[in-house]
GUGU-768328 format. One record per atom (N, C-alpha, C): residue in three letters; residue number from 1; x, z, y; atom name; chain. Coordinates in pm, 1 decimal. Atoms other than C-alpha are relative to their C-alpha. Layout:
<sites>
Ala;NUM;X;Z;Y;CA;A;
...
</sites>
This chain:
<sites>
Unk;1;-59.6;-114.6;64.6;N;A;
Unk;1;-357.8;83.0;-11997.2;CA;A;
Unk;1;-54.1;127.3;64.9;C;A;
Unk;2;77.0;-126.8;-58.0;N;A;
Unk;2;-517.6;423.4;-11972.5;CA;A;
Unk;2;104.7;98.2;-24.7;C;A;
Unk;3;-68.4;-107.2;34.6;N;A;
Unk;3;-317.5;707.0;-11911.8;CA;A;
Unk;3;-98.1;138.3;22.2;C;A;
Unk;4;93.1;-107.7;19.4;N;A;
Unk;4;-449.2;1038.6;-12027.5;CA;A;
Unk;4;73.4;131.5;74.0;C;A;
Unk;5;-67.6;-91.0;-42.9;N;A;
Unk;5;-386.0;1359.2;-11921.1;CA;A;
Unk;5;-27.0;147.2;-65.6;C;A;
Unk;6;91.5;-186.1;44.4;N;A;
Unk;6;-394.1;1747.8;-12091.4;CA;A;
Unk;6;106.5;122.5;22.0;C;A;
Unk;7;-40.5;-97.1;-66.5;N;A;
Unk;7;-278.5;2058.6;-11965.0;CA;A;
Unk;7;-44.6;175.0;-98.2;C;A;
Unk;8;49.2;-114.5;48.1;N;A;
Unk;8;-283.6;2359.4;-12155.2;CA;A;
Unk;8;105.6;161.5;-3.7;C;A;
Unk;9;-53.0;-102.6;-38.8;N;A;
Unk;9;-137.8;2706.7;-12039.3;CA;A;
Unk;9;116.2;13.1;73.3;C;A;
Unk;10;-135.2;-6.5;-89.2;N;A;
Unk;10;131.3;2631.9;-11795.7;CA;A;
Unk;10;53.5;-140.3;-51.4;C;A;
Unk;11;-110.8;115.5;43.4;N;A;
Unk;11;272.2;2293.4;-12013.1;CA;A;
Unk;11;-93.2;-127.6;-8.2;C;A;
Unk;12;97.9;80.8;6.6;N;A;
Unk;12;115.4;1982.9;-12011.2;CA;A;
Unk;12;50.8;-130.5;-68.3;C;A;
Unk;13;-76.0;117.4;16.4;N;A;
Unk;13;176.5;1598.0;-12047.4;CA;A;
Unk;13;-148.3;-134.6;1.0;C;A;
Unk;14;59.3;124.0;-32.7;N;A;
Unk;14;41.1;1247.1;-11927.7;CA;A;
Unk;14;58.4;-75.3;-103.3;C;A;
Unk;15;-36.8;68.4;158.0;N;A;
Unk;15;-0.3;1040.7;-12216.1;CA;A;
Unk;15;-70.8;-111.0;51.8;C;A;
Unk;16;80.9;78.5;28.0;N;A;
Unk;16;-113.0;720.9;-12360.3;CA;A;
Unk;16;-18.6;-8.1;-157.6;C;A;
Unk;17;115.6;8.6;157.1;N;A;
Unk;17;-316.5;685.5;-12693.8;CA;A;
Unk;17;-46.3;-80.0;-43.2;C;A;
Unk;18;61.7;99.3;79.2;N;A;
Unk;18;-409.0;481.6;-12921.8;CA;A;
Unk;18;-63.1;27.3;-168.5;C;A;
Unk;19;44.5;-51.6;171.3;N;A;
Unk;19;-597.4;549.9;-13278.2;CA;A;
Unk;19;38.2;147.1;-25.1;C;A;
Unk;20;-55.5;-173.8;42.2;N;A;
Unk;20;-486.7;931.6;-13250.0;CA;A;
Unk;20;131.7;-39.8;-17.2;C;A;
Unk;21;-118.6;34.6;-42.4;N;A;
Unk;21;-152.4;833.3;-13176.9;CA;A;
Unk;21;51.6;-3.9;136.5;C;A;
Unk;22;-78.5;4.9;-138.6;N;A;
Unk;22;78.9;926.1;-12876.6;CA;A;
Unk;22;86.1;-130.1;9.9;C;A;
Unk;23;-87.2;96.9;23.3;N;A;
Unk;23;252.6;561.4;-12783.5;CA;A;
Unk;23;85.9;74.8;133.9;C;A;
Unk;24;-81.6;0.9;-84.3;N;A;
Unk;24;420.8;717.2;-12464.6;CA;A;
Unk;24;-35.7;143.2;55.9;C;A;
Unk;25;68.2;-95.2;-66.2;N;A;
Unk;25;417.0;1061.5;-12289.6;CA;A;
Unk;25;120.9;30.0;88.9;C;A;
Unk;26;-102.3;-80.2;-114.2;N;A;
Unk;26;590.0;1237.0;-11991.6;CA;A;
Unk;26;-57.6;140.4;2.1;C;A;
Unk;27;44.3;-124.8;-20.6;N;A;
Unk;27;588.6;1610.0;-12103.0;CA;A;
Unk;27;56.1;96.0;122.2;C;A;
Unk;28;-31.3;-83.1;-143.2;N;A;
Unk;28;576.0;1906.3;-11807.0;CA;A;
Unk;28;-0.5;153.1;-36.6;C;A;
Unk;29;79.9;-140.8;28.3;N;A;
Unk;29;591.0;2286.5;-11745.4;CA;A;
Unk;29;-57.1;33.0;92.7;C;A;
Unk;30;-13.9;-41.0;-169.0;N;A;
Unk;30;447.2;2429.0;-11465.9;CA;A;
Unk;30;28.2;128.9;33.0;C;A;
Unk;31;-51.5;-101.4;-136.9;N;A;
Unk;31;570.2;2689.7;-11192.3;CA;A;
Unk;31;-70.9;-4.8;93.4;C;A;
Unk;32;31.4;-60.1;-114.3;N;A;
Unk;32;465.4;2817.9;-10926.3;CA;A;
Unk;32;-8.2;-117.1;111.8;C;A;
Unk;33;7.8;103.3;-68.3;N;A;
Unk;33;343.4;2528.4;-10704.2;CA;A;
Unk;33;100.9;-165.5;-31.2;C;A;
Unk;34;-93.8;108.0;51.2;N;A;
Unk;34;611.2;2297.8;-10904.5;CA;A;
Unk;34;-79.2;-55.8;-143.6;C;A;
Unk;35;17.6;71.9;150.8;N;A;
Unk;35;569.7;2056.2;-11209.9;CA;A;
Unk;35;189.6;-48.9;11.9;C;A;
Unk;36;-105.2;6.9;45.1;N;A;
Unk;36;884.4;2061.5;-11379.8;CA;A;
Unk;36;-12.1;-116.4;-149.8;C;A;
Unk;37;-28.9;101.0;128.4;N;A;
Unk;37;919.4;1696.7;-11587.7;CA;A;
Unk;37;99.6;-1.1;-53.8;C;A;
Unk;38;-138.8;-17.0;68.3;N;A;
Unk;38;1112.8;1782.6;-11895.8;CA;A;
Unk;38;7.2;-128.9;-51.9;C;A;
Unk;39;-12.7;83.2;57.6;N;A;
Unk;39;1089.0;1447.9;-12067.9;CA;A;
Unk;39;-98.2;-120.3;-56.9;C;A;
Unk;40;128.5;120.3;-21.5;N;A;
Unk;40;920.4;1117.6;-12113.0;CA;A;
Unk;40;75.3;-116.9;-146.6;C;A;
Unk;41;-40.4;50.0;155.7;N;A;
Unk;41;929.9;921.7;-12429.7;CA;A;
Unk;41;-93.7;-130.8;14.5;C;A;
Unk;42;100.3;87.8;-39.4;N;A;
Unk;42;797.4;586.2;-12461.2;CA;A;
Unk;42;35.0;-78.1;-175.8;C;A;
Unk;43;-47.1;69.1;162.0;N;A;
Unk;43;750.4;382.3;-12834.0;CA;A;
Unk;43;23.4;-80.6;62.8;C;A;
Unk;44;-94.8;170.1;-51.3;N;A;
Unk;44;943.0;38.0;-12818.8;CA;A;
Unk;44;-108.1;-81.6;-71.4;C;A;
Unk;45;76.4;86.4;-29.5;N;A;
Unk;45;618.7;-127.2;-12911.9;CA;A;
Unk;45;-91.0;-25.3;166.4;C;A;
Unk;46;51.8;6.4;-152.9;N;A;
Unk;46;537.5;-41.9;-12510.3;CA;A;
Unk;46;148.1;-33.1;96.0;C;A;
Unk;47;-99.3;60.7;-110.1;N;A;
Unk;47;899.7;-119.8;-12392.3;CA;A;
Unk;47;4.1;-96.1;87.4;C;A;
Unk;48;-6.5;95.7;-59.9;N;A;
Unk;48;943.1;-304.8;-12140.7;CA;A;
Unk;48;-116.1;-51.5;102.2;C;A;
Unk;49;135.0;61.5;-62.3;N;A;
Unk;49;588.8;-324.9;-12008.5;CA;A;
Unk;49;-10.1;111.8;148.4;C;A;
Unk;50;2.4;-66.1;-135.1;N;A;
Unk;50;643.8;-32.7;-11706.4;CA;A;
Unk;50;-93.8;80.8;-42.2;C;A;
Unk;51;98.5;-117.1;25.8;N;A;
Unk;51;452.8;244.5;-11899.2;CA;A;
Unk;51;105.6;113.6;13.3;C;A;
Unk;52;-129.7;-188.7;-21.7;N;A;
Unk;52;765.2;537.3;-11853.5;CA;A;
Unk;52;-71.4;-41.8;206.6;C;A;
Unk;53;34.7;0.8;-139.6;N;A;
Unk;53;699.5;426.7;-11442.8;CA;A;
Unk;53;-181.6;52.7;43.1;C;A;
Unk;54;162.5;-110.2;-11.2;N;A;
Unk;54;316.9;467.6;-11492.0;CA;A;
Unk;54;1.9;129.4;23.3;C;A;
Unk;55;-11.4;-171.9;40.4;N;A;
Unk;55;362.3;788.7;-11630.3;CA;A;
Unk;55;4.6;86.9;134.9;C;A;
Unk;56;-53.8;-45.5;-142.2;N;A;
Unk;56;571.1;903.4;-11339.7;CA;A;
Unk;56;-101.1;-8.8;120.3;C;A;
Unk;57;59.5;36.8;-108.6;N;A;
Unk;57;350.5;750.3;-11086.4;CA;A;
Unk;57;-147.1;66.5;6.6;C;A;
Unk;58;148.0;-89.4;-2.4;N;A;
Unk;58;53.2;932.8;-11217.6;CA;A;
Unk;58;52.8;164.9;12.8;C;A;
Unk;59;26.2;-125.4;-22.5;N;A;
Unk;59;222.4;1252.7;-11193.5;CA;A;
Unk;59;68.5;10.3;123.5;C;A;
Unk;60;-63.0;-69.3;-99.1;N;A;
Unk;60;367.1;1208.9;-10861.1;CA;A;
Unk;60;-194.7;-44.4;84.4;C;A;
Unk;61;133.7;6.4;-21.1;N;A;
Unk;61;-34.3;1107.5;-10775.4;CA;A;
Unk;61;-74.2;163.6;4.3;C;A;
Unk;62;68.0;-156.2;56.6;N;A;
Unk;62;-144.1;1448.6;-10936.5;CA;A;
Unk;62;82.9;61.0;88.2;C;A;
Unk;63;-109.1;-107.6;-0.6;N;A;
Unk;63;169.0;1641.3;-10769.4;CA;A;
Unk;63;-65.0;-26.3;178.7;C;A;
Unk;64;93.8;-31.9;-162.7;N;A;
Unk;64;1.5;1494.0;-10415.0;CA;A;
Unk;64;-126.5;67.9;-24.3;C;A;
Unk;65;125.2;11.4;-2.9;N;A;
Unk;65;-342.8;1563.8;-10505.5;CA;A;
Unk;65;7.4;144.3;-29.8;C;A;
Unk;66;23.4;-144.0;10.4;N;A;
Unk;66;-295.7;1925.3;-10596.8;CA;A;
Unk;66;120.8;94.7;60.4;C;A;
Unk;67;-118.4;-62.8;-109.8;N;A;
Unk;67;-0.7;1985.8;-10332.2;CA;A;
Unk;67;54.2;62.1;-51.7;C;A;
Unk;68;-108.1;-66.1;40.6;N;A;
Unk;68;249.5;2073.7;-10534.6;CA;A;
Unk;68;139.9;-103.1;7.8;C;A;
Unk;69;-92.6;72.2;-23.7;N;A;
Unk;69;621.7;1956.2;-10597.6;CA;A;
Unk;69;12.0;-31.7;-123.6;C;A;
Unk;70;-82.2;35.1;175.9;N;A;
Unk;70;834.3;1754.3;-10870.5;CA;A;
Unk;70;120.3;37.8;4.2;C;A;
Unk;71;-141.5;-17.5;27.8;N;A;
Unk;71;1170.1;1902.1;-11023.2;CA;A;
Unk;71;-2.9;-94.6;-145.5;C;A;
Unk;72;-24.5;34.5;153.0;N;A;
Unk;72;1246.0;1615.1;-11288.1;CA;A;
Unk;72;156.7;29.0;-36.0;C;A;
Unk;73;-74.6;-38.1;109.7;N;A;
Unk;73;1452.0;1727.8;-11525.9;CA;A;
Unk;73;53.4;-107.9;-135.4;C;A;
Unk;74;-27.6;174.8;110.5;N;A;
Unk;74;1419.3;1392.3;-11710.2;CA;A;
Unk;74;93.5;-82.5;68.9;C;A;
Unk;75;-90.6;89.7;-81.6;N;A;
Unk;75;1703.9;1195.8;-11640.5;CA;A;
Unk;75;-67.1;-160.9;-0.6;C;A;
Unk;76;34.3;128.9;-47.8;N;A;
Unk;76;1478.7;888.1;-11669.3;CA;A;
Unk;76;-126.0;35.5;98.0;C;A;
Unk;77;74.4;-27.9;-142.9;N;A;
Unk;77;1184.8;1013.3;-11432.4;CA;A;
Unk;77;94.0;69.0;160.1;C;A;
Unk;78;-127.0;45.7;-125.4;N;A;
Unk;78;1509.3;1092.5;-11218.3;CA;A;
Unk;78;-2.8;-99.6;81.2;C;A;
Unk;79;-85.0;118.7;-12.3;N;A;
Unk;79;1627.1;788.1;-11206.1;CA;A;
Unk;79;-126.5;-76.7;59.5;C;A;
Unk;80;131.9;71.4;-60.8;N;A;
Unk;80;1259.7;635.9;-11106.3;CA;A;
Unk;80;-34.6;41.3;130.8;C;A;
Unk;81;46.7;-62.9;-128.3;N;A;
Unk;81;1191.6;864.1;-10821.2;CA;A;
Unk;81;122.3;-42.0;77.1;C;A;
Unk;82;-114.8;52.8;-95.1;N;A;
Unk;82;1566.6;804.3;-10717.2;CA;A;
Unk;82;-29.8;-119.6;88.5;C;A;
Unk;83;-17.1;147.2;-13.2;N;A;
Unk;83;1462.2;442.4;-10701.6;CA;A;
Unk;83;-116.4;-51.6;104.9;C;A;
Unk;84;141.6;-2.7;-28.0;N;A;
Unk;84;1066.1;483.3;-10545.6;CA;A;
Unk;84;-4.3;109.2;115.8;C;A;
Unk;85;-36.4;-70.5;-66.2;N;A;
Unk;85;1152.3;634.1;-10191.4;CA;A;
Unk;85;-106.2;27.9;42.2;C;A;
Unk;86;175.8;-47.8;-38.3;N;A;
Unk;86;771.4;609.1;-10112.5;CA;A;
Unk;86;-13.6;115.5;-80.9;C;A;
Unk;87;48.6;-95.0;98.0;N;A;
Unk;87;719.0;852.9;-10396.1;CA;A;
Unk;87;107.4;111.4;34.5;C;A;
Unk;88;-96.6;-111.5;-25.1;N;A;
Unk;88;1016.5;1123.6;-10273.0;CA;A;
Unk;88;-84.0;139.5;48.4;C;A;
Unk;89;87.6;-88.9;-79.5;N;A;
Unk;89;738.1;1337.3;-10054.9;CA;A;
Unk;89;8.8;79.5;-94.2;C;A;
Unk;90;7.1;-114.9;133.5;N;A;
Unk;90;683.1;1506.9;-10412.0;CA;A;
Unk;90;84.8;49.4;-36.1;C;A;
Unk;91;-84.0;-58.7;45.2;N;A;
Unk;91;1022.4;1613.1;-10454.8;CA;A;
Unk;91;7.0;151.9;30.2;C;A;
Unk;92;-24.4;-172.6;-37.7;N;A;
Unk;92;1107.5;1996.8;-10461.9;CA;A;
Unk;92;160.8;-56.5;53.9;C;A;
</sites>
C-alpha cells in the first residue's frame, strides 16, 4: 500500500489512491511549526487492514523529519497516538 502525500498552501493530506480515487486520507492544516490533524477517513473496502494507523504513522514520520509537532484534532488519530507511546515525541 502506497501512501501519497500533497500539500498545498498551509492544508494538506496523506492519502491513498487508486484509479483517481481517494480510498483513505488523513486531512491537515498547518501552523507554525505544528500539523494540526483534522480528520482521517478511511473507505470500508480498506477496513480493517491498518490503513487509518498508516496514515498516522506517516505523518508522525514527516512531523519528525521536518521537526515539527502533532495537535490531532481527530478523535481517531487521537486515539492511535494515545495508544503508540513510541510515537508521543511528536506531540505538541
Amino acid at each position: 500500500m502506497v501512501i501519497q502525500h500533497k500539500q498545498l498552501q498551509g492544508k494538506g493530506m496523506f492519502y491513498v489512491g487508486q484509479d483517481g480515487a481517494i480510498l483513505a486520507e488523513m486531512v491537515y492544516t498547518m501552523a507554525p511549526n505544528k500539523m494540526i490533524i483534522e480528520h482521517t477517513e478511511v473507505d470500508e473496502s480498506l477496513e480493517g487492514k491498518g490503513v487509518g494507523k498508516q496514515l498516522v504513522h506517516t505523518a508522525v514520520e514527516y512531523a519528525r523529519t521536518h521537526n515539527i509537532k502533532i495537535v490531532p484534532l481527530c478523535p481517531f488519530a487521537k486515539s492511535v497516538l494515545d495508544k503508540m507511546t513510541e510515537w508521543q515525541d511528536v506531540l505538541a
